[in-house]
C-alpha positions as CSV (number, residue, x, y, z in Angstrom):
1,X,0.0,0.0,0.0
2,X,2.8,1.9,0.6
3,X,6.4,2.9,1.7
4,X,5.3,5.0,5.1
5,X,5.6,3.3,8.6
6,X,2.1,4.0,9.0
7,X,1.3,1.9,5.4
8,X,3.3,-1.0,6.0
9,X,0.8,-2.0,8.9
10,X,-2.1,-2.0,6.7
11,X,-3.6,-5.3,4.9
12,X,-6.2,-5.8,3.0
13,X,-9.0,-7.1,4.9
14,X,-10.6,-9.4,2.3
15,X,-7.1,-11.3,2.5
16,X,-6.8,-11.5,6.2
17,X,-10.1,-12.7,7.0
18,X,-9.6,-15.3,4.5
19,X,-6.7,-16.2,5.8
20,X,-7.9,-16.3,9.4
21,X,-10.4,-18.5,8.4
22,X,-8.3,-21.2,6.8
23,X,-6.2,-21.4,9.8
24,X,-9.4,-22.7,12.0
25,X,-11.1,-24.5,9.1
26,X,-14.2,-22.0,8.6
27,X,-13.1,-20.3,5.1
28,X,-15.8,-22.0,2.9
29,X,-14.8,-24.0,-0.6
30,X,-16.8,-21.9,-3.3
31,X,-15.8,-24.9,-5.6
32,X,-17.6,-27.0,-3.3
33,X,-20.4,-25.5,-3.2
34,X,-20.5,-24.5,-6.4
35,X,-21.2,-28.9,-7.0
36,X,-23.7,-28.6,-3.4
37,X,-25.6,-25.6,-3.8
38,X,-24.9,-23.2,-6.7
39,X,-27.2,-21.3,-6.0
40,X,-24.9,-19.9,-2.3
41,X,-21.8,-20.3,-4.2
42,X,-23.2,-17.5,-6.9
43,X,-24.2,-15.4,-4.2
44,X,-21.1,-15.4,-2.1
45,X,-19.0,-15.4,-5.6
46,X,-20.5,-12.1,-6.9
47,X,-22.2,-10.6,-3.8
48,X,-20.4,-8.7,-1.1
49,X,-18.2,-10.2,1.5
50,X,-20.1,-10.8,5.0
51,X,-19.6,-12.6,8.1
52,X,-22.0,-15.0,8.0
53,X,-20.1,-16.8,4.6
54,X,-17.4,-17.7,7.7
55,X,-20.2,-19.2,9.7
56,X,-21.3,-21.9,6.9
57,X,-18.4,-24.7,8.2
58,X,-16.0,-25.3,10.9
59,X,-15.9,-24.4,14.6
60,X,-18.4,-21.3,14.3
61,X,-21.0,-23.5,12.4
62,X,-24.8,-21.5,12.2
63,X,-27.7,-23.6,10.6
64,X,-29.4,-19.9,9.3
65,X,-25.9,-18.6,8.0
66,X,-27.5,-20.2,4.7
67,X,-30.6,-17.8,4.8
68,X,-28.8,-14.8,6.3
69,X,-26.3,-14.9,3.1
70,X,-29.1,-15.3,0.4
71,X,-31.2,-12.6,2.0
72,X,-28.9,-10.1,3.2
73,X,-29.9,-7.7,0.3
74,X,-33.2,-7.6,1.6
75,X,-32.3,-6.7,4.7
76,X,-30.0,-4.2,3.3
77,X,-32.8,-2.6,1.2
78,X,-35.7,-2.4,3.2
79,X,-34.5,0.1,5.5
80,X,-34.1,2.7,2.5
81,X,-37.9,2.0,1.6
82,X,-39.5,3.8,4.8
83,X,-43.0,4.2,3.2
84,X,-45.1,3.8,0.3
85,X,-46.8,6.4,-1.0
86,X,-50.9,6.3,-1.5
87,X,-52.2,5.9,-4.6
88,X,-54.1,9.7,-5.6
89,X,-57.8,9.7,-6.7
90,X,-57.4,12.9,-8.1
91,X,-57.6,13.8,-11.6
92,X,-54.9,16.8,-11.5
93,X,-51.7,14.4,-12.4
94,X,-52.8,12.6,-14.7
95,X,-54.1,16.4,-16.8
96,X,-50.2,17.6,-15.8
97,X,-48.8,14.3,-17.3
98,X,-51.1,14.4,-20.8
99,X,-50.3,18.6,-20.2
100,X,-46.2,18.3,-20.3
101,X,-46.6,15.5,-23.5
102,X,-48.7,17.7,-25.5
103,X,-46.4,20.5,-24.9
104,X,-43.1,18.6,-25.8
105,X,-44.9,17.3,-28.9
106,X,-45.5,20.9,-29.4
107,X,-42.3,22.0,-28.6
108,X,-40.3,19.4,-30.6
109,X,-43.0,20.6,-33.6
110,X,-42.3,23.8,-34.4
111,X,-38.6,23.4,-32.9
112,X,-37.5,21.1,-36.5
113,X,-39.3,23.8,-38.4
């Protein structure tokens, strides 16, 4: 990363946490579970790197590590999507919406003239 005292400490976490988990057996074989469940082995392949992917084998074993992994987008999204907003009765945007398309079909009209 660097030449500086200060950038010869850093690692790259990715790495370390890899290599932490080989050394107690819990890194899991994407290989492996590419022939056992492809489905997992796509997600933690091409989806971001989370804890529970180190929970799937070895001393640290959770049955829901599984779940947690396929559905952590979920979890990730749904606190962005606070409310949903009510559907309007009213007839004022849909006149505004036919409004602004007759007017840029006007507009693009006599604009190539």
């Amino acid at each position: 990363f660097g030449l500086t005292y200060d950038e010869v400490l850093k690692v790259d976490w990715l790495v370390y946490m890899d290599k932490i988990a080989s050394f107690i057996g819990a890194k899991p074989s994407v290989l492996r579970l590419l022939l056992t469940d492809p489905q997992l082995a796509l997600t933690i392949f091409f989806g971001p790197c989370s804890p529970y992917q180190y929970r799937l084998e070895g001393p640290g074993r959770w049955e829901g590590a599984r779940q947690a992994i396929l559905t952590q987008w979920d979890r990730t999204l749904k606190p962005t999507r606070t409310r949903v907003p009510a559907k309007s009765s009213s007839l004022c945007p849909s006149l505004l919406t036919v409004m602004g398309f007759l007017l840029l079909l006007a507009a693009l009209f006599f604009g190539f003239q």
